[in-house]
C-alpha positions in Angstrom: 26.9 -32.4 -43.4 25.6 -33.7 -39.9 27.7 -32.8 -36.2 27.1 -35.1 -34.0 27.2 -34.7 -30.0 29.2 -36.5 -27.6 25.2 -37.6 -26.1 24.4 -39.9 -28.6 21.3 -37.7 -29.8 19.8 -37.2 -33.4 22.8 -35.3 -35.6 21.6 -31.7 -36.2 22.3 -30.4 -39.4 20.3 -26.1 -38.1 23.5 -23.8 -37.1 21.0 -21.7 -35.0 19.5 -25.1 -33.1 23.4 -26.1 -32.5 24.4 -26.4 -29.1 27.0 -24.0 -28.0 28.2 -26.6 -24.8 29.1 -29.2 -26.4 32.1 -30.6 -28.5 30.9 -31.4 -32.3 31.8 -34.0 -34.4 32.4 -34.0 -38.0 32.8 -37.3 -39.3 35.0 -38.2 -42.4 33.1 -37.8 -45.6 30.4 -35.3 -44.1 32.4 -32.2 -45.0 30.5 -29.4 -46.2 32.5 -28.7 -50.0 35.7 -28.6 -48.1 34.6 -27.3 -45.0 34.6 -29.0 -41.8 34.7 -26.6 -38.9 32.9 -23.4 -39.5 29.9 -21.0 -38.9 28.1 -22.8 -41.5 28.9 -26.8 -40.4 29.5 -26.2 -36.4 27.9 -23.0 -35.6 32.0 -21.5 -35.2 32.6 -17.7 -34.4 36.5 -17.3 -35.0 37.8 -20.6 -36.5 37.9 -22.1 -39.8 39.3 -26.1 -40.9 38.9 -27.5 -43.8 40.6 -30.6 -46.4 41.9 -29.5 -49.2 42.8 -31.5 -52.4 45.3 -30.4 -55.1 45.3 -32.5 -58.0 48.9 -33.7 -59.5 50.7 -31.0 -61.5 48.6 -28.0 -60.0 49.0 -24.4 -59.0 47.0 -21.9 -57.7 46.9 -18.5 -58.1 48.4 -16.1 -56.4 46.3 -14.7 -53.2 46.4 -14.0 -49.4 44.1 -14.8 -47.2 42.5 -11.4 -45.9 43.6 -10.7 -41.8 43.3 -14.5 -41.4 45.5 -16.8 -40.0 46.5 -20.1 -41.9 47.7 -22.9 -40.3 48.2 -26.1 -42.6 49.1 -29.6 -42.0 50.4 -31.5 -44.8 48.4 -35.4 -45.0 50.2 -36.8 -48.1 51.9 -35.3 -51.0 54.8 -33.0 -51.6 53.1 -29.4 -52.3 55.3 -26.4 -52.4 54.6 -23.1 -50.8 55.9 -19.7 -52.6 55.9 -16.1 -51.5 58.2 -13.4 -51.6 59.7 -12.3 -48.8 60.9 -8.6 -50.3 63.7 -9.6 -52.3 63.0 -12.8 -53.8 61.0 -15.5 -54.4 61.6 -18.3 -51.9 60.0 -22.1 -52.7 58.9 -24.1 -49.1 58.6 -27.8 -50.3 56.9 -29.7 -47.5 55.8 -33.2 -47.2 53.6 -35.5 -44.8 53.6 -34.6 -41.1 54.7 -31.3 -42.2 53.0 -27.7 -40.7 53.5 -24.4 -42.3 51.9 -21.0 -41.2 50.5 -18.2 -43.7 50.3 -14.6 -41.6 47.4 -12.3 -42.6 47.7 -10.4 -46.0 50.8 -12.5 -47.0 51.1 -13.0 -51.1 51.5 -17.0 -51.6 50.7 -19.4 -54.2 50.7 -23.8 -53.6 51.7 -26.1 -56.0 51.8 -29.9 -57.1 54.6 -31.0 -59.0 54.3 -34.7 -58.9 52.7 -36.0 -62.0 50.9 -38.5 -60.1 49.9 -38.1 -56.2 47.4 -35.6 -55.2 48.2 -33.3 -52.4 45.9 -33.6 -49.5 46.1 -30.8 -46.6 44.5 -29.2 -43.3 44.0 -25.9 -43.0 42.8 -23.6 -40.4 42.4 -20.3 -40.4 41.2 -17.5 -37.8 38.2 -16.7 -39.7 34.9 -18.3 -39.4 34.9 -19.0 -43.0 37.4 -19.2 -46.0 38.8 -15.6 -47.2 40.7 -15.9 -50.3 41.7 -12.8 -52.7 43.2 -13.2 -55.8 46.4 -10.9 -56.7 48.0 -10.2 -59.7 51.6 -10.7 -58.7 53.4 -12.5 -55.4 54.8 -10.0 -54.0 52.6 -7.0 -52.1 51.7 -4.2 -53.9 51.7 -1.3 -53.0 50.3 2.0 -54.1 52.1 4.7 -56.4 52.2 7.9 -54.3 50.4 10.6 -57.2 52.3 13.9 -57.0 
């Protein structure tokens, strides 16, 4: 993964040596896994972006994303969004051009119907890297009071 600087010097690939005055560039095909903005690739305190791919008739699990922030634009595909908001589940199918916000600790899971076209997406989040936790179920549990 290389940044490069608006000056038209060498690309620096140190987080420590990266300036902090500058804008960075991340150029397509230089993502870091599927990172493009973070501590790790820009020298980022708060924010996270990154390209995700989901391949034609995925899912993934069920998880939230810690007290991050997700903010995700749709490139191409159809994915579908699910959570429950308390009573049921509900289904979000979005398409390209498409946004969709996840708040923190929020129970969701995407998937791909189509048999054919991948999905491709953007997503930022307010954390410097990726926070992803696994759950059990969609909804939010919550503890058994013991008597």
């Amino acid at each position: 993964m290389n940044t490069h600087g608006g000056s038209g010097s060498a690309p620096s690939t140190d987080v420590k040596t990266l300036p902090v005055n500058r804008v960075h560039h991340v150029r397509a095909g230089e993502l870091d896994g599927y990172a493009a903005v973070s501590g790790g690739t820009v020298g980022s305190k708060k924010l996270w972006m990154g390209l995700v791919e989901n391949p034609p008739l995925s899912a993934t699990d069920n998880h939230h994303h810690g007290d991050s922030e997700a903010g995700i634009y749709v490139v191409s595909g159809h994915p579908v969004y699910i959570y429950h908001d308390g009573t049921q589940e509900v289904r979000i199918t979005a398409g390209p051009g498409d946004f969709l916000f996840v708040p923190p600790f929020v129970p969701h899971r995407e998937e791909n119907p189509d048999p054919n076209e991948p999905v491709v997406a953007v997503i930022a989040r307010t954390t410097q890297e990726p926070i992803k936790v696994s759950l059990p179920e969609l909804y939010q549990l919550q503890e058994t009071e013991t008597r």
